[in-house]
PyMOL Python script that loads the backbone (N, CA, C, O; Angstrom):
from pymol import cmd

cmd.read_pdbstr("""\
ATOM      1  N   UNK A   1    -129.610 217.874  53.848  1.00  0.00           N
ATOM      2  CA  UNK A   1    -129.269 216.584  53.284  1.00  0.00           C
ATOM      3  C   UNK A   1    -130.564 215.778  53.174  1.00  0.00           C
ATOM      4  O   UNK A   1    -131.308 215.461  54.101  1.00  0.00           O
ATOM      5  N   UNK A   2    -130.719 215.463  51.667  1.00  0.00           N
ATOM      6  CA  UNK A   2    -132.084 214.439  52.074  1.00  0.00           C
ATOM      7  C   UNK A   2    -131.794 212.923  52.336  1.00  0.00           C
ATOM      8  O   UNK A   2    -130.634 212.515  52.384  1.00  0.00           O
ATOM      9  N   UNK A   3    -133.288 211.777  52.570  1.00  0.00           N
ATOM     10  CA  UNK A   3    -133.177 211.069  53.777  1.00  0.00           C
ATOM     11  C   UNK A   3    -132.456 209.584  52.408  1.00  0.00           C
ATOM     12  O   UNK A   3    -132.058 208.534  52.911  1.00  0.00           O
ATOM     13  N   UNK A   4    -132.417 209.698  51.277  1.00  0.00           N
ATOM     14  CA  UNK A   4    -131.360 209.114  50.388  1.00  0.00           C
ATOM     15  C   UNK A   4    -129.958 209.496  50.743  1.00  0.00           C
ATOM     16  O   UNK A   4    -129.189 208.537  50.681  1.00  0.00           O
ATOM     17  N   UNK A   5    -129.591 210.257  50.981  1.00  0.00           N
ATOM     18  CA  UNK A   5    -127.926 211.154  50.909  1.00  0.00           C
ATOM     19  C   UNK A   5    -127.441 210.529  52.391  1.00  0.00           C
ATOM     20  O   UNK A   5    -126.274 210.235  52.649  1.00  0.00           O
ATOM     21  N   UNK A   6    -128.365 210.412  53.141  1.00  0.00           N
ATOM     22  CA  UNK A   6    -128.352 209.844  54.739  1.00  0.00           C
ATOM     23  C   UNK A   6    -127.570 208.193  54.347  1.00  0.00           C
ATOM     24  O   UNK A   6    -126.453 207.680  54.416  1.00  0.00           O
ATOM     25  N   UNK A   7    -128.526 207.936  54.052  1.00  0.00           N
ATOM     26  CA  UNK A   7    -128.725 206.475  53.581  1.00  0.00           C
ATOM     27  C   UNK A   7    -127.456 205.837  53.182  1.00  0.00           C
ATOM     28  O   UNK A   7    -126.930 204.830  53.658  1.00  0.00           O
ATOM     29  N   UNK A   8    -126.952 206.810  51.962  1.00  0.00           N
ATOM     30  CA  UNK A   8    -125.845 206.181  51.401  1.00  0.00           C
ATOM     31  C   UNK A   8    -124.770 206.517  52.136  1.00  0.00           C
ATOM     32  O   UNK A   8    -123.832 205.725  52.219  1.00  0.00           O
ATOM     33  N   UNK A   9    -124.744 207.606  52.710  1.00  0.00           N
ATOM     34  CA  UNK A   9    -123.778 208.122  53.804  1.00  0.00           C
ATOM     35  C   UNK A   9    -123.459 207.203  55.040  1.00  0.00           C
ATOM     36  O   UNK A   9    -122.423 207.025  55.680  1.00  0.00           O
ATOM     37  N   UNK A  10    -124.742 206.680  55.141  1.00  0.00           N
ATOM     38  CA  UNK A  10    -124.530 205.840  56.699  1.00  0.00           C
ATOM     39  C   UNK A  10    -124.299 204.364  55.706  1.00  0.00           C
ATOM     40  O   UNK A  10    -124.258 203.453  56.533  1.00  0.00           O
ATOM     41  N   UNK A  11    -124.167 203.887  54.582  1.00  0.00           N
ATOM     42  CA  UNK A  11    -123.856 202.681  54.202  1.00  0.00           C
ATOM     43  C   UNK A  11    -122.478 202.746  53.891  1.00  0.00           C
ATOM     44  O   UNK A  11    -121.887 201.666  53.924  1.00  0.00           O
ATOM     45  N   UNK A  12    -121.774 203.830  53.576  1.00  0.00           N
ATOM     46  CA  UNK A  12    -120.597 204.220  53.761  1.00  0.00           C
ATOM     47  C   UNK A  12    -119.817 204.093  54.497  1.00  0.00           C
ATOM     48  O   UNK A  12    -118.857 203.323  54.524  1.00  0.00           O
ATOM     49  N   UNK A  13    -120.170 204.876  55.204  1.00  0.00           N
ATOM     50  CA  UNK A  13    -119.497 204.953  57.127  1.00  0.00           C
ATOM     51  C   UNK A  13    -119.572 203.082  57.307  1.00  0.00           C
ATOM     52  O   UNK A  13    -118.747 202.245  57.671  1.00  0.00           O
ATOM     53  N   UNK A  14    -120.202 203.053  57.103  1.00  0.00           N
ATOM     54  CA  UNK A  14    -120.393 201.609  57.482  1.00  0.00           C
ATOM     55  C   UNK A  14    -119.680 200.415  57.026  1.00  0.00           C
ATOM     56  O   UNK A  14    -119.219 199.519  57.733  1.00  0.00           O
ATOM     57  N   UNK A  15    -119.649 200.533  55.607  1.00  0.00           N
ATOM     58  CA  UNK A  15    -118.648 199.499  54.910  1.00  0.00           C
ATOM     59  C   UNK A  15    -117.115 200.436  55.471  1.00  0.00           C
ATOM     60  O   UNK A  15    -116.206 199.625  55.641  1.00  0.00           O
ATOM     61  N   UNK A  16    -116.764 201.583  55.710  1.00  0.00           N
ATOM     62  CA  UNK A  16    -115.157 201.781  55.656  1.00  0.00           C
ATOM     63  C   UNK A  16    -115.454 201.115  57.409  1.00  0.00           C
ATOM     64  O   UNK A  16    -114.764 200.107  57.560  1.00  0.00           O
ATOM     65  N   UNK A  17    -116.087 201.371  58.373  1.00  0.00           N
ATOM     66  CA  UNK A  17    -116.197 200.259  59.862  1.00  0.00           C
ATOM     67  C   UNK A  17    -115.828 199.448  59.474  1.00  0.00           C
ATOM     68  O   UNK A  17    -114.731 199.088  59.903  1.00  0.00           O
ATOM     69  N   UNK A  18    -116.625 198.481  58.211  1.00  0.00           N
ATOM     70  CA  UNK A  18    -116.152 196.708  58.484  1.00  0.00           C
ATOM     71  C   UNK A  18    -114.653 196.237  57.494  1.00  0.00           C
ATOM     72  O   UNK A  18    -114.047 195.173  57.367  1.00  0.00           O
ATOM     73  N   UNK A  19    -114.472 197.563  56.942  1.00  0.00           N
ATOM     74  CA  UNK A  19    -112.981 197.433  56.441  1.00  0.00           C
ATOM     75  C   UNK A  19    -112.116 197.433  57.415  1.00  0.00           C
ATOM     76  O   UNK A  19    -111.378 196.478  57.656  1.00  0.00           O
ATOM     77  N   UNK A  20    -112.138 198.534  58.072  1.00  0.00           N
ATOM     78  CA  UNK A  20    -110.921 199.134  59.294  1.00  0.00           C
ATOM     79  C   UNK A  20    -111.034 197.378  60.137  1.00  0.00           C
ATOM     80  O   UNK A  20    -110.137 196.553  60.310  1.00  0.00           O
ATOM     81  N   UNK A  21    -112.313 197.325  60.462  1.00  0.00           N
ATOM     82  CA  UNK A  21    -112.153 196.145  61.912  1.00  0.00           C
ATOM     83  C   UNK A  21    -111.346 195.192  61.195  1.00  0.00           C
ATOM     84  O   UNK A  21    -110.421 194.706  61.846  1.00  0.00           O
ATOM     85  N   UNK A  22    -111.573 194.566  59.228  1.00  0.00           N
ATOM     86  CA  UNK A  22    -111.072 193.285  58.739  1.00  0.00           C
ATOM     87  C   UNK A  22    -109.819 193.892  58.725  1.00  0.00           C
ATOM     88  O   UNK A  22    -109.230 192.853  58.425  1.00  0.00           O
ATOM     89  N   UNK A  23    -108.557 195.046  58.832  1.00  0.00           N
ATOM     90  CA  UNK A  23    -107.834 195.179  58.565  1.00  0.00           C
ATOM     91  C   UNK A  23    -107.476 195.319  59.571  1.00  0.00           C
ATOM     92  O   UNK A  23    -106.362 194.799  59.504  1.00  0.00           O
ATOM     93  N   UNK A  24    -107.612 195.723  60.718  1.00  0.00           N
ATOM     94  CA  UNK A  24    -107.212 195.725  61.826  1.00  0.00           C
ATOM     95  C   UNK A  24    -107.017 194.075  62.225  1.00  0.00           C
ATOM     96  O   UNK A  24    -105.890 193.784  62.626  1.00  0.00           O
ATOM     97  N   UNK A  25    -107.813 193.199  62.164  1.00  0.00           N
ATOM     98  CA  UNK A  25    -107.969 191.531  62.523  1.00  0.00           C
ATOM     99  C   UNK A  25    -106.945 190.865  61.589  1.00  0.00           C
ATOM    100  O   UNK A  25    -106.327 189.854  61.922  1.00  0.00           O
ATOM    101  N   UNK A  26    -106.794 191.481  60.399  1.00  0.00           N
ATOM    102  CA  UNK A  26    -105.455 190.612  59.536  1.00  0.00           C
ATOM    103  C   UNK A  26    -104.000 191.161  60.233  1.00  0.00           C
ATOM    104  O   UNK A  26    -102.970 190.491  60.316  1.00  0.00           O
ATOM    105  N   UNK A  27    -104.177 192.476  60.683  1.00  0.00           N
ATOM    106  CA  UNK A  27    -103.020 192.711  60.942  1.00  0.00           C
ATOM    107  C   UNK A  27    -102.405 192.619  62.412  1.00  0.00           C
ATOM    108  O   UNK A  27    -101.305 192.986  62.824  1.00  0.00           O
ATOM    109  N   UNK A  28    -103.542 191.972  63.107  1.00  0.00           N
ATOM    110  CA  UNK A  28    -103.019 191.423  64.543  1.00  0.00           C
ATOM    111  C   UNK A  28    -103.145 190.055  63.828  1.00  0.00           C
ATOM    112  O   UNK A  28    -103.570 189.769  64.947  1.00  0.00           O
ATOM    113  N   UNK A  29    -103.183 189.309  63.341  1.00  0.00           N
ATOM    114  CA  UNK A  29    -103.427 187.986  62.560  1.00  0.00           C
ATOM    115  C   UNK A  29    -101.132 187.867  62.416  1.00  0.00           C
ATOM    116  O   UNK A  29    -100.202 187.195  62.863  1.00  0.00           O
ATOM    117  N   UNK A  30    -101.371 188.960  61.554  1.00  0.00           N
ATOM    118  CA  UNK A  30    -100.206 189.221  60.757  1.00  0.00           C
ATOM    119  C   UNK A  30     -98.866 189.099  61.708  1.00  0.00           C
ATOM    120  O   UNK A  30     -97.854 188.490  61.360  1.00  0.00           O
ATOM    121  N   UNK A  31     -99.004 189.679  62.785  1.00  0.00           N
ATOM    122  CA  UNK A  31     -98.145 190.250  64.198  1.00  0.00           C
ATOM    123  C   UNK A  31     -98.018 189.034  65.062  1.00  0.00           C
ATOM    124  O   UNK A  31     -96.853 189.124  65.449  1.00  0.00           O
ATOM    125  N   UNK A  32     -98.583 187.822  65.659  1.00  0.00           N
ATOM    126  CA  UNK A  32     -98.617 186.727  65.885  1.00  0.00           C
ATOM    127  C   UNK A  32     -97.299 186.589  65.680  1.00  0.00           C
ATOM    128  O   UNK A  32     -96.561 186.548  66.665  1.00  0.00           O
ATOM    129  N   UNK A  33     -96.922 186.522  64.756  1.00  0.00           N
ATOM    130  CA  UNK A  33     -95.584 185.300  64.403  1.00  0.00           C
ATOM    131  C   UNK A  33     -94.578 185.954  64.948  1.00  0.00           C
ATOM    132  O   UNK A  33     -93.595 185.266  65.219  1.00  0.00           O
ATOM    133  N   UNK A  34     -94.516 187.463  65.271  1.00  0.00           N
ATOM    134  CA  UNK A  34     -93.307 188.378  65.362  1.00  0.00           C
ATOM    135  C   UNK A  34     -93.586 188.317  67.363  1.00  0.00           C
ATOM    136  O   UNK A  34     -92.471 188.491  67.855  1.00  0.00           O
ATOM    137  N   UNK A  35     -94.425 188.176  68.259  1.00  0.00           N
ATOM    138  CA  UNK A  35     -95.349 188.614  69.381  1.00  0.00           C
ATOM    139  C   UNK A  35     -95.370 189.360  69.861  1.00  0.00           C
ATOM    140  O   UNK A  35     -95.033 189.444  71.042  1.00  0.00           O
ATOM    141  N   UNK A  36     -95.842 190.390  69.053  1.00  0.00           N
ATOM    142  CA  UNK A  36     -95.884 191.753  69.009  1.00  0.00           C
ATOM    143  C   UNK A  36     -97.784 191.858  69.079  1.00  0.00           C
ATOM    144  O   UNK A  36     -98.318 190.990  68.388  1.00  0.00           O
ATOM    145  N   UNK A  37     -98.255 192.314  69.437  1.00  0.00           N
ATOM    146  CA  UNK A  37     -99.619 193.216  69.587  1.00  0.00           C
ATOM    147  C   UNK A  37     -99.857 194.346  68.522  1.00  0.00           C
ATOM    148  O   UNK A  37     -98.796 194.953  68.381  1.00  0.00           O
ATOM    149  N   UNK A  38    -100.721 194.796  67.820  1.00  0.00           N
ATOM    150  CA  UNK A  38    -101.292 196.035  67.371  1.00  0.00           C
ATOM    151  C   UNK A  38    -100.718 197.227  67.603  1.00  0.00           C
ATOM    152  O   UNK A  38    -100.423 198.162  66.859  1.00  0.00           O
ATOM    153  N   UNK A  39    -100.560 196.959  69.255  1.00  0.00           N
ATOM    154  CA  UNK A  39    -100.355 198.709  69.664  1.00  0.00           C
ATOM    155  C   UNK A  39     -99.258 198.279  69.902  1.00  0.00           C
ATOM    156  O   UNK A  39     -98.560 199.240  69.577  1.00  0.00           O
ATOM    157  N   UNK A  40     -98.295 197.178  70.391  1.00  0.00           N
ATOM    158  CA  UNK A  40     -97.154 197.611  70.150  1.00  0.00           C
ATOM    159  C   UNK A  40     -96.310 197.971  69.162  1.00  0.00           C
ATOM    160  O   UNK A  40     -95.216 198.491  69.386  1.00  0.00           O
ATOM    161  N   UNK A  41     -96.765 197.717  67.996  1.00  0.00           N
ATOM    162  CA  UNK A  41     -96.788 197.731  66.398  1.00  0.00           C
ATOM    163  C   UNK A  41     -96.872 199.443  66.576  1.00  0.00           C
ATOM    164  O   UNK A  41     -95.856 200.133  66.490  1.00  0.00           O
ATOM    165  N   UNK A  42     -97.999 199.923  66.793  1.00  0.00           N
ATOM    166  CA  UNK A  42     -98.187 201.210  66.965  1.00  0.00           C
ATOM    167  C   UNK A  42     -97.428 202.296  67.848  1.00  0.00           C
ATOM    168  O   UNK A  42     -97.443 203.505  67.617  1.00  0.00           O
ATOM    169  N   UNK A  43     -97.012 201.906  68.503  1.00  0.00           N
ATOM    170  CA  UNK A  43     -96.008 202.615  69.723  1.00  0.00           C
ATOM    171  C   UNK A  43     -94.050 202.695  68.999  1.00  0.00           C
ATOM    172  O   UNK A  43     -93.152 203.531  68.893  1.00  0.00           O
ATOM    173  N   UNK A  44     -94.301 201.196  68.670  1.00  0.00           N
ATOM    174  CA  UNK A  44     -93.033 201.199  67.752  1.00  0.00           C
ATOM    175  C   UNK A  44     -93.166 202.169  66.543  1.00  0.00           C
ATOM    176  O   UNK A  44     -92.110 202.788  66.417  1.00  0.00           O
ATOM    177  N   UNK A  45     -94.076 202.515  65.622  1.00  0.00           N
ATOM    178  CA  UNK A  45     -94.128 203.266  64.890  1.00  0.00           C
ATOM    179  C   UNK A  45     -94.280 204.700  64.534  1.00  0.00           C
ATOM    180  O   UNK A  45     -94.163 205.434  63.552  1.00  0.00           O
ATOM    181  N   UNK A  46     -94.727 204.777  66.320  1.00  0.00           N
ATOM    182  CA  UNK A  46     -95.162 206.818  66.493  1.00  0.00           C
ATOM    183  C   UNK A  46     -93.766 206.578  67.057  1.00  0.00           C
ATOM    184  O   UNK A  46     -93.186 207.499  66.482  1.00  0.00           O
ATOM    185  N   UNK A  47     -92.597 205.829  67.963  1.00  0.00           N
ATOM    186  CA  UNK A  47     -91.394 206.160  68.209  1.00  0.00           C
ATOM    187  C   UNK A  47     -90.321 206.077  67.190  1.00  0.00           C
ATOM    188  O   UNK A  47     -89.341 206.796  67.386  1.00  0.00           O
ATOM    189  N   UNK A  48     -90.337 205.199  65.965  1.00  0.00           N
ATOM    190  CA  UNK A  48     -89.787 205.727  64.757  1.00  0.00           C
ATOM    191  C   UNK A  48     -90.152 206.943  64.061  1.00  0.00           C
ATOM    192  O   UNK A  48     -89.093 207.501  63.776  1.00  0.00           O
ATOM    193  N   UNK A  49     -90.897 207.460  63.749  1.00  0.00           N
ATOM    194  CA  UNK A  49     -91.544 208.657  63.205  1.00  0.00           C
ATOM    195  C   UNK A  49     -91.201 209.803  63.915  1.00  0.00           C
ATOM    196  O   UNK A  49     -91.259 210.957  63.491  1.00  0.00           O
ATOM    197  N   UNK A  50     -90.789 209.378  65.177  1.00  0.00           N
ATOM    198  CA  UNK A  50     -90.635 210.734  66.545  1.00  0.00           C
ATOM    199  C   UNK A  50     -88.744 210.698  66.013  1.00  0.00           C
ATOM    200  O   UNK A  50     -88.046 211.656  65.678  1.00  0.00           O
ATOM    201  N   UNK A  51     -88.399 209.351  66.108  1.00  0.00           N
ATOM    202  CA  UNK A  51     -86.687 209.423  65.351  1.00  0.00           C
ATOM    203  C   UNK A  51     -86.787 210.143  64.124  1.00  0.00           C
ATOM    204  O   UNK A  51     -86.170 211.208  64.131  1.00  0.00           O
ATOM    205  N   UNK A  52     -87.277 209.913  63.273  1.00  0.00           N
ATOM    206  CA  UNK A  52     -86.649 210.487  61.638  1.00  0.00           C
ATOM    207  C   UNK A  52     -87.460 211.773  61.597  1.00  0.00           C
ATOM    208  O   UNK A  52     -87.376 212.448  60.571  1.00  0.00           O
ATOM    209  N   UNK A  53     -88.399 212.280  62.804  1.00  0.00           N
ATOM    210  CA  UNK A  53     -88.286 213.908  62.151  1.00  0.00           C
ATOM    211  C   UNK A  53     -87.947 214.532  63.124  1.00  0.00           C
ATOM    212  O   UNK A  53     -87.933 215.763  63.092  1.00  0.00           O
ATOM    213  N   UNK A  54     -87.496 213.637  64.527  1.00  0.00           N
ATOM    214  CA  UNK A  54     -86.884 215.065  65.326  1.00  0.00           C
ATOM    215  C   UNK A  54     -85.417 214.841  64.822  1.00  0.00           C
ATOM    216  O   UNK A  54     -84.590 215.303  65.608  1.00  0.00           O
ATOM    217  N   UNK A  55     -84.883 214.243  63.700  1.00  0.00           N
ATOM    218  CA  UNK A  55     -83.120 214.372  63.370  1.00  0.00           C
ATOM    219  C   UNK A  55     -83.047 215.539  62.608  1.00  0.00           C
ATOM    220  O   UNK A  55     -81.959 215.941  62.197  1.00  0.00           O
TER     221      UNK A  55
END
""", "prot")
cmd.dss("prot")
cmd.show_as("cartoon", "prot")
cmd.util.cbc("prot")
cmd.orient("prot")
């Protein structure tokens, strides 16, 4: 890989980081009103998913 291909690779990686963190921050933003947390958001959702494919 040359030290361009690096470059754009690690500016990459980098902008999808400051996506995930702004989307992660809207969506505990989002959860507030319900008072629910992230991961409980997340726990609720791997235990629905565990309902509709172990039926």
């Amino acid at each position: 890989m040359t030290e361009t291909n690096e470059k754009e690779l690690y500016q990459i990686i980098w902008l999808i980081r400051r996506l995930f963190r702004a989307l992660a921050q809207q969506s505990s933003e989002n959860l507030e009103d319900y008072g629910i947390s992230v991961a409980d958001r997340a726990v609720m959702e791997f235990l629905y998913h565990q309902k509709t494919v172990g039926s």
